[in-house]
C-alpha positions as CSV (number, residue, x, y, z in Angstrom):
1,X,161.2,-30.1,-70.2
2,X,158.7,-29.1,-73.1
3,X,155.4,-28.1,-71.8
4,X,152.1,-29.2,-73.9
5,X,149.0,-27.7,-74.3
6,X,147.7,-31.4,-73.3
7,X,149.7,-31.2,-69.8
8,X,147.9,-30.7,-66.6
9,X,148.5,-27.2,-65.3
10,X,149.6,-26.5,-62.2
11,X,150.3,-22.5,-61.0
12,X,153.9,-23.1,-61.3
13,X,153.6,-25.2,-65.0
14,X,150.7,-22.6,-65.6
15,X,153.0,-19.3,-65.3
16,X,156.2,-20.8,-66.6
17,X,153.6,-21.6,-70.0
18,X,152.1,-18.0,-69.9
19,X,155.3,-16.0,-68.8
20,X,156.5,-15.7,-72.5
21,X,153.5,-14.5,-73.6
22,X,153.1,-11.7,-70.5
23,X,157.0,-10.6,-71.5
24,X,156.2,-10.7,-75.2
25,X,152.9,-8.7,-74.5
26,X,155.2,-6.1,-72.4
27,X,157.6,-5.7,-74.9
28,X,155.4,-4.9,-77.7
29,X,154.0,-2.2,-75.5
30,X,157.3,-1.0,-75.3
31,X,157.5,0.3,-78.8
32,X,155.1,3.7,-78.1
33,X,156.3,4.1,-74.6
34,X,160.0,4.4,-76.0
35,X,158.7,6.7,-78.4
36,X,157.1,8.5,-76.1
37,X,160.2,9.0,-73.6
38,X,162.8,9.9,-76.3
39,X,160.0,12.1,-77.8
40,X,159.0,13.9,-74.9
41,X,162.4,14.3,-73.7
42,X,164.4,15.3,-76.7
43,X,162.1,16.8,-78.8
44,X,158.9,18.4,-77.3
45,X,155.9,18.5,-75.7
46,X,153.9,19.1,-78.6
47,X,155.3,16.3,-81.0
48,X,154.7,14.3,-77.6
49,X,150.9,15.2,-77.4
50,X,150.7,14.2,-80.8
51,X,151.7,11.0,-81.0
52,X,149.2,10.5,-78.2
53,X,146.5,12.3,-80.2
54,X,147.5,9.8,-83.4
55,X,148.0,6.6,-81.4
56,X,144.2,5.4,-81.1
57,X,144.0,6.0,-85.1
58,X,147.2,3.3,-85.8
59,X,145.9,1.0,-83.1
60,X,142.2,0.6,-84.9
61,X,143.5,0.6,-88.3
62,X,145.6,-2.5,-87.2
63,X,143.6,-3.9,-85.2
64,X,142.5,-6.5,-87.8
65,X,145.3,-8.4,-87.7
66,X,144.5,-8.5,-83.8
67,X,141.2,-9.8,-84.5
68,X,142.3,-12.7,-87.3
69,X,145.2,-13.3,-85.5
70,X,143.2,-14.2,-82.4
71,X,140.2,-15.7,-83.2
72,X,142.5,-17.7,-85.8
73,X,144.4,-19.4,-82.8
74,X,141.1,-21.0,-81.1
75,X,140.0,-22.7,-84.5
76,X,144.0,-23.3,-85.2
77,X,143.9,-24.2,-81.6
78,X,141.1,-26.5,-81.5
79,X,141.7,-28.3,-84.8
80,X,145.3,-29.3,-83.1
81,X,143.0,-30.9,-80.3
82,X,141.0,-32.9,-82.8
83,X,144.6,-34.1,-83.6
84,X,144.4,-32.9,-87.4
85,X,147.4,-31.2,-87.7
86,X,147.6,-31.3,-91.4
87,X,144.7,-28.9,-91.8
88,X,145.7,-26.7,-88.8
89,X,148.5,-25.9,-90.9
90,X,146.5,-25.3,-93.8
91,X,144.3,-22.8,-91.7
92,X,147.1,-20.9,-90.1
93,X,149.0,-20.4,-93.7
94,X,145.5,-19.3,-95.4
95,X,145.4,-16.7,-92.3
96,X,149.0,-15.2,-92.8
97,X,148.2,-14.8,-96.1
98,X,144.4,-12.7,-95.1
99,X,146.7,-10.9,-92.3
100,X,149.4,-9.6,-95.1
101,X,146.5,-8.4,-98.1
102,X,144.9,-6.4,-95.2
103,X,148.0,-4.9,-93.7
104,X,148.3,-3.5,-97.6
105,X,145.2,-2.4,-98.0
106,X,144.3,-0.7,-94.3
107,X,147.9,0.9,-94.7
108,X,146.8,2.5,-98.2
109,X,143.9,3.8,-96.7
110,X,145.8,5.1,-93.6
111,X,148.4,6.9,-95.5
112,X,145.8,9.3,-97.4
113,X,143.3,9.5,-94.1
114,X,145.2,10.3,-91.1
115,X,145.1,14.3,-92.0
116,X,141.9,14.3,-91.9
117,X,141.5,12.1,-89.0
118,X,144.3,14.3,-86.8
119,X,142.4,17.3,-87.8
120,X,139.0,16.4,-86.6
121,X,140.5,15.5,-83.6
122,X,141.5,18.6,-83.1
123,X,145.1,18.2,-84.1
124,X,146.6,22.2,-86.1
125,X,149.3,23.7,-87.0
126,X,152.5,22.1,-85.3
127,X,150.7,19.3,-83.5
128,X,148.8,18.6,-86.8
129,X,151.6,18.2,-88.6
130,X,153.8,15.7,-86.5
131,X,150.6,13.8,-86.4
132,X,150.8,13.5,-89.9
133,X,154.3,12.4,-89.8
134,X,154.6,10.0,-87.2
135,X,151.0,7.9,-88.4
136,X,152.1,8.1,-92.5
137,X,155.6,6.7,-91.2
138,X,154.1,4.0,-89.0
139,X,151.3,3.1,-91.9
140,X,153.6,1.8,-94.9
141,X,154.6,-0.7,-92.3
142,X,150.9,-1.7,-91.6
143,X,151.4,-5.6,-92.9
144,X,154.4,-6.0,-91.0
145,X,152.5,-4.8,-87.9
146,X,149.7,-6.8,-88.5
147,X,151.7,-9.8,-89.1
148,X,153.4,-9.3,-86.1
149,X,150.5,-8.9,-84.0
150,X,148.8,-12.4,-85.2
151,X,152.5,-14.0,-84.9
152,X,152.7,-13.3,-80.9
153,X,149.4,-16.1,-80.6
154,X,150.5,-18.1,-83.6
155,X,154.1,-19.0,-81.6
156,X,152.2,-19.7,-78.6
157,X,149.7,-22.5,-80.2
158,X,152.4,-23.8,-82.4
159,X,153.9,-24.7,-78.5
160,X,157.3,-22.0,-79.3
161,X,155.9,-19.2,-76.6
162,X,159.9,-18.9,-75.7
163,X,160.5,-18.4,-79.2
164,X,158.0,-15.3,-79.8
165,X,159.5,-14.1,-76.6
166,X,163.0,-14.0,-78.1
167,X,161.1,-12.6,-81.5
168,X,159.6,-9.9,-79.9
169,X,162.6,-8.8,-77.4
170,X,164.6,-8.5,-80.3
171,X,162.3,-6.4,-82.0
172,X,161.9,-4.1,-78.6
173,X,165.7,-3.8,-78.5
174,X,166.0,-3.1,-81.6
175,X,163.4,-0.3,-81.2
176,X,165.4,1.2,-78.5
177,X,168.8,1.2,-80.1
178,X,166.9,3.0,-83.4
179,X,165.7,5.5,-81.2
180,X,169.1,6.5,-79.3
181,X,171.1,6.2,-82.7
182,X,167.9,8.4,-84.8
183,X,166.3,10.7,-82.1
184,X,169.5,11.3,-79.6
185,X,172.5,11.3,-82.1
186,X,171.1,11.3,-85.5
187,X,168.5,14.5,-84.2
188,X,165.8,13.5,-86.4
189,X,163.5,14.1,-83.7
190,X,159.6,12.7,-84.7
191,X,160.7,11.3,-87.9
192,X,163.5,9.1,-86.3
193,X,161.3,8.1,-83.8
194,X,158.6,6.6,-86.3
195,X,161.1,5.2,-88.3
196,X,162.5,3.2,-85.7
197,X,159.0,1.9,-84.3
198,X,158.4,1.0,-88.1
199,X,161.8,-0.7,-88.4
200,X,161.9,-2.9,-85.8
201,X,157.9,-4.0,-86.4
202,X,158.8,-4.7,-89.9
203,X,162.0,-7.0,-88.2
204,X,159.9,-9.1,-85.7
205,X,157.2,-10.0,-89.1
206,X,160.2,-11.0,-90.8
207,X,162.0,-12.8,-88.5
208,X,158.6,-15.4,-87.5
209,X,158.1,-15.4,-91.3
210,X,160.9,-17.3,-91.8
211,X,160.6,-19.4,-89.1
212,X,157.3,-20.5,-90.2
213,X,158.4,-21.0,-93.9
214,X,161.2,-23.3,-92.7
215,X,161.1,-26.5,-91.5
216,X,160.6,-27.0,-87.6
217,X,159.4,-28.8,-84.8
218,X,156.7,-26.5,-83.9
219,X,153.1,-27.5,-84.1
220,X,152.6,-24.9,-87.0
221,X,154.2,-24.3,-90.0
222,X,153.2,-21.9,-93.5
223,X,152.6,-24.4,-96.6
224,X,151.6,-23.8,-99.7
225,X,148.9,-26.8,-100.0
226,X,146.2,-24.8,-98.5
227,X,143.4,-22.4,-100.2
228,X,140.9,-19.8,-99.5
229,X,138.9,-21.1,-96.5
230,X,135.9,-18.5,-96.4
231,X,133.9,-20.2,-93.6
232,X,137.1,-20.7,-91.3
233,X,138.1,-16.9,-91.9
234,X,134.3,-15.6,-91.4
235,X,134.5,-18.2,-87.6
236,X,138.1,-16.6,-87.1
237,X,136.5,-13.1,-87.8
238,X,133.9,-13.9,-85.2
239,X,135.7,-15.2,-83.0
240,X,138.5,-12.9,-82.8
241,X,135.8,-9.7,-82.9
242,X,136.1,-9.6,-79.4
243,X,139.4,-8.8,-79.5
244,X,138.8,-5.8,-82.2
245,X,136.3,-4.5,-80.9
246,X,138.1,-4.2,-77.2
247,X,141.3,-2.5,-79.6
248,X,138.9,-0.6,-81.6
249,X,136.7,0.9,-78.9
250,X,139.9,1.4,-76.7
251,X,140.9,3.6,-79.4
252,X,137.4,5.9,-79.6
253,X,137.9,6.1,-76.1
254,X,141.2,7.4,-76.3
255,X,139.9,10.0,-79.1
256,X,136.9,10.9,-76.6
257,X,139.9,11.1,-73.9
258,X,142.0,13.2,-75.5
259,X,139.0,15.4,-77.2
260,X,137.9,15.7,-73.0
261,X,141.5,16.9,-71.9
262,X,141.5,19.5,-74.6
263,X,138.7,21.0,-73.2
264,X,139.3,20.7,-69.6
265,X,143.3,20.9,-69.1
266,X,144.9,21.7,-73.0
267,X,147.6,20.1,-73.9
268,X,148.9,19.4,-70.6
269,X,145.9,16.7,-70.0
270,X,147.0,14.8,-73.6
271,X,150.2,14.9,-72.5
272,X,149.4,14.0,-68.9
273,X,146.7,10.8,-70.5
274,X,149.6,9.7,-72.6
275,X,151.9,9.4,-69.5
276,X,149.2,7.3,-67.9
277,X,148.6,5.2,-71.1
278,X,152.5,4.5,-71.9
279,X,152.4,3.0,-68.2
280,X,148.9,1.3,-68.3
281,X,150.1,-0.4,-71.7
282,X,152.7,-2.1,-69.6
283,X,150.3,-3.0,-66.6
284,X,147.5,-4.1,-69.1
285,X,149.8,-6.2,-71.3
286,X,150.2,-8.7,-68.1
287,X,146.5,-9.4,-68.7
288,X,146.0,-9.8,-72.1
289,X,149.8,-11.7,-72.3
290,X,148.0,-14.1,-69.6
291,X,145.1,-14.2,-71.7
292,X,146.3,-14.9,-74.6
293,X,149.4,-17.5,-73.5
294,X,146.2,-19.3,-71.8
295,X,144.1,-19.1,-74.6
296,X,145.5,-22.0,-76.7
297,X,145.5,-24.1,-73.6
298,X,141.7,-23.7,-73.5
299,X,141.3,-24.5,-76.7
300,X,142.8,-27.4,-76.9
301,X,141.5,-28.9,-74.0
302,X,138.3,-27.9,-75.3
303,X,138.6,-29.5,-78.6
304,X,139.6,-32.5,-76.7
305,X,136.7,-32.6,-74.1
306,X,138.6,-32.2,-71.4
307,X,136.5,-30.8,-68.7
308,X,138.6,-31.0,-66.0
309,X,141.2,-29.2,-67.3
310,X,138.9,-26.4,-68.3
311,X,137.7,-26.3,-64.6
312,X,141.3,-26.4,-63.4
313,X,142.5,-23.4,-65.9
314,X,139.4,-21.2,-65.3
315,X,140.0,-21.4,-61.3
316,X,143.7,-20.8,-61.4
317,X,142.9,-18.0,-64.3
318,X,140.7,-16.2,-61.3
319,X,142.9,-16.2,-58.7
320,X,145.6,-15.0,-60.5
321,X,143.7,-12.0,-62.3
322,X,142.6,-11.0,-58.2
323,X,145.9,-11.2,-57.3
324,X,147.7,-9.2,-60.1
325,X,145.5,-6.6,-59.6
326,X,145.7,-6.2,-56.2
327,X,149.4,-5.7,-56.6
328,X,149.0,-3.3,-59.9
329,X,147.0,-0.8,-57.6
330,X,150.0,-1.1,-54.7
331,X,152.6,-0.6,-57.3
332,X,151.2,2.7,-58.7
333,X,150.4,4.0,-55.2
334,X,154.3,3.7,-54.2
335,X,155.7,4.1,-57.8
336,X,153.4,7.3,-59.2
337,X,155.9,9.7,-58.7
338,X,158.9,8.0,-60.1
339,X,157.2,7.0,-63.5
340,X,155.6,10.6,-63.7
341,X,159.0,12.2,-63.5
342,X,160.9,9.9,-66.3
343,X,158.6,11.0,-68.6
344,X,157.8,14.8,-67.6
345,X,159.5,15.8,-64.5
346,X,160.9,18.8,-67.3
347,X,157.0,20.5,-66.2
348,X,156.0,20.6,-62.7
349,X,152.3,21.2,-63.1
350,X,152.4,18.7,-65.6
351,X,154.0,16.5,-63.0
352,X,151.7,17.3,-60.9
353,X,148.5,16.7,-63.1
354,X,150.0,12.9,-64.1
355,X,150.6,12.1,-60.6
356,X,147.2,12.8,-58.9
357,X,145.4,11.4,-62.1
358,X,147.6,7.7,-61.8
359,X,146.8,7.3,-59.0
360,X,142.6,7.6,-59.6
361,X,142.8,5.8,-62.8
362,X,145.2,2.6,-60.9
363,X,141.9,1.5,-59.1
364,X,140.8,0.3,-62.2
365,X,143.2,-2.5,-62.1
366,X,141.9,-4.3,-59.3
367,X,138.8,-5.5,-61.8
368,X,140.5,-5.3,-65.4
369,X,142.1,-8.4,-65.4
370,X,138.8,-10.2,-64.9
371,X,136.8,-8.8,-68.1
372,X,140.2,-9.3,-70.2
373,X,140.3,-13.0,-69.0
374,X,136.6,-13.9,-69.5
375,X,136.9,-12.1,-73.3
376,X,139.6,-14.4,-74.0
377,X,138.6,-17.3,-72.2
378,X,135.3,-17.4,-74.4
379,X,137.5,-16.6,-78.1
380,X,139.3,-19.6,-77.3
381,X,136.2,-21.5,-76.4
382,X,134.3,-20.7,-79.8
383,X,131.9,-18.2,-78.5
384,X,133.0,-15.0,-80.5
385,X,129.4,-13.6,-79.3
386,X,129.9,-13.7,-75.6
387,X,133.3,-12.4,-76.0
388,X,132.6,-9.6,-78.2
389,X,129.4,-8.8,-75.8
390,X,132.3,-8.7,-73.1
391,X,134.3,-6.6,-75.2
392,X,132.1,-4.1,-76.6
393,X,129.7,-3.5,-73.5
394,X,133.1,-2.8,-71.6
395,X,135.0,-0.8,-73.9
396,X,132.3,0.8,-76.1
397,X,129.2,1.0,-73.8
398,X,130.3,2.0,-70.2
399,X,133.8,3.7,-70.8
400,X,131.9,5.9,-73.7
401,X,129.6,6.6,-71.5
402,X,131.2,7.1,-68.6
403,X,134.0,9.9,-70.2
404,X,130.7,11.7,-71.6
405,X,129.1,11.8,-68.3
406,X,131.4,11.5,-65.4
407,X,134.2,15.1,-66.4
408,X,130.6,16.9,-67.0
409,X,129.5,16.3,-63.2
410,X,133.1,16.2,-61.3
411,X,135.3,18.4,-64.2
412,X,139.1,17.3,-64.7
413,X,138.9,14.8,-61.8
414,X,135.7,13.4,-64.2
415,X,138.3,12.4,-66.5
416,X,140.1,10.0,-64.5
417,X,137.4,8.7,-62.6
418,X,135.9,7.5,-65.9
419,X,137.9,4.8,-66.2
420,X,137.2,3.6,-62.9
421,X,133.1,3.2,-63.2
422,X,133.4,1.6,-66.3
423,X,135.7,-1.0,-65.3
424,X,133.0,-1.4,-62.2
425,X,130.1,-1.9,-64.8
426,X,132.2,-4.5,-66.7
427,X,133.2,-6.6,-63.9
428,X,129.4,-6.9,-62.9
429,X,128.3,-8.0,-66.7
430,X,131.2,-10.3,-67.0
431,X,130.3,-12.3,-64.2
432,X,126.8,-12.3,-64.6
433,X,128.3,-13.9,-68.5
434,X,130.6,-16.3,-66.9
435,X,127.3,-17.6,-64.5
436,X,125.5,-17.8,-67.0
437,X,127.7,-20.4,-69.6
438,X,129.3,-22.2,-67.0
439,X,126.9,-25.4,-67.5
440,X,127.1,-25.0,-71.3
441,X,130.6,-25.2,-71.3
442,X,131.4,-27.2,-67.6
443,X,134.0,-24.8,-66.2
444,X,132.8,-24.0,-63.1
């Protein structure tokens, strides 16, 4: 039986809406930790290091897509709610169009700067080069990736979650398959391994493009009756800054990461981060698929004044982030050793570093889900402000601060535990948000 965004949620109704968007989320984490696996298994340590060096670059210079995309799917979102679904349309098909010009233009740019970006930080000689290679690659694919990216919410307000599930598993596999067929038999070693990534991003655009241009019985559909909407792209902007400001800042804080484990540990602690990251991608997509499958729901019900609903979906949402991230932390306490060994058991003290960092940095998932949520929860409420204060205090504010301050009083360990205090920070200023607007918005 359909479910729709109008329904009553109950937990079971609730996770069997959201699960698409969690898998979806997980798959299109896959695409770097493949990468990283084949890399760092069949062609080096270094080339591994430095696609973990280059990562945080691609993920801000796509990260608008993230931000229109989102912020996009509340206004989309609500409009549906005010049952207008003749200018929804019109919205989403002016935003596609937005999403594709930037893709172009950010990728332009990202071709000629990511030299000069990998070298000031701290990227030469070998490692500098791959760099240059794997992001140049990944960049002429940039409106593909972008597209993608604003597609996964898109399907889930146009009621098809199932279908950007099978979207973005095919991509995944696909991305897989590339990489045995160019890395493991072909031997082009970095070079295949971008090209796949690129590849099977450019096939998941494709395939929801056409979707969308067709005739179907989504909620959504591209048309060509719509025009420039500047006031709808500046709310979607605002709305969805939350969103790129948590990619953006993510990405400093990798850079400030990475520039820290250079100094304390040498390649080893890039390699060693990237390990953790390739495995907290997967962990932290659970989140932000549950945020983002849930996010349309809210919106809806919030164009429709539903109240009820919004205080039934904001209590489930808190139990479920408490419980998810209680079992995170158990997970990586029994599974640490296992997940360090796929990807480096080649190097036993690198082993050894990954192992004893995981399992500092996993105590940080007790209290991510929470912040994720409440960012999300206020996009698809309209209040870009309070979910880019979220956001920016969490990514920008306590985890800069806390990499700067934390590895110069404890050393390596610093590095790790960084993580940890600035998650702690964020959970305290995102409930003190989410006391503070629950009368405004009657969800609590």
């Amino acid at each position: 039986m359909r479910i729709q965004l109008s329904d009553h949620f109950t937990y079971n109704k609730l996770l069997r809406f959201v699960l698409p968007s969690i898998t979806m989320m997980i798959f299109t984490s896959i695409y770097s930790v493949v990468d990283g696996f084949f890399v760092s298994n069949f062609v080096g340590k270094t080339p591994f290091a430095a696609i973990n060096l280059i990562m945080p670059v691609l993920f801000i210079l796509s990260s608008i897509g993230l931000m229109i995309g989102a912020g996009g799917t509340a206004i989309v979102g609500k409009t549906l709610g005010e049952n207008d679904r003749e200018q929804a349309n019109k919205y989403f098909s002016m935003l596609v169009c937005v999403i594709a010009v930037a893709g172009v233009v950010f990728g332009t740019v990202g071709f000629f700067a990511i030299r000069p970006l990998a070298m000031a930080l701290g990227a030469e000689g070998a490692m500098l080069e791959d760099c240059v290679l794997y992001g140049r690659v990944i960049v002429l694919v940039m409106p593909f990736q972008m597209m993608q990216m604003s597609f996964q919410s898109f399907f889930i307000t146009a009621e098809k979650p199932k279908l950007g599930l099978a979207t973005t598993v095919i991509a995944g596999v696909s991305n897989i398959m590339l990489d045995v067929l160019f890395i493991v038999v072909f031997q082009w070693g970095l070079f295949g391994a971008a090209f796949a990534t690129a590849l099977s991003q450019t096939l998941g655009a494709v395939i929801a493009l056409v979707y969308f241009l067709r005739k179907n019985d989504s909620l959504l559909r591209l048309t060509t009756k719509t025009k420039f909407y500047g006031k709808v792209l500046l709310r979607s902007c605002t709305n969805g800054s939350s969103e790129m400001v948590s990619n953006v800042a993510a990405s400093l804080v990798s850079m400030l990461y990475n520039y820290q484990l250079m100094r304390f540990a040498g390649e080893n602690g890039v390699a060693a981060y990237g390990v953790i990251m390739y495995v907290s991608f997967i962990f932290s997509a659970i989140f932000y698929g549950y945020s983002m499958g849930s996010a349309p729901i809210i919106s809806y019900q919030f164009g429709a004044g539903n109240h009820n609903e919004l205080k039934n979906m904001f209590r489930k949402s808190m139990v479920l982030m408490a419980v998810t991230g209680s079992a995170m932390l158990l997970l990586v306490i029994v599974a640490a050793d296992p997940l360090a060994k796929v990807f480096v058991g080649y190097d036993q003290d690198l082993y050894d570093m990954t192992v004893h960092a995981f399992r500092i940095f996993a105590i940080a998932f007790l209290l991510t889900g929470f912040s994720t949520f409440a960012s999300a929860f206020f996009t698809a409420l309209n209040d870009g402000k309070i979910s880019a204060a979220i956001a920016f205090l969490r990514t920008l504010l306590f985890e800069t601060s806390a990499i700067l301050i934390i590895p110069a009083l404890l050393g390596l360990d610093g590095v790790w535990w960084a993580i940890v205090v600035a998650e702690f920070a964020a959970f305290i200023v995102t409930i003190a948000f989410l006391i503070m607007k629950r009368k405004k918005y009657r969800y609590a």
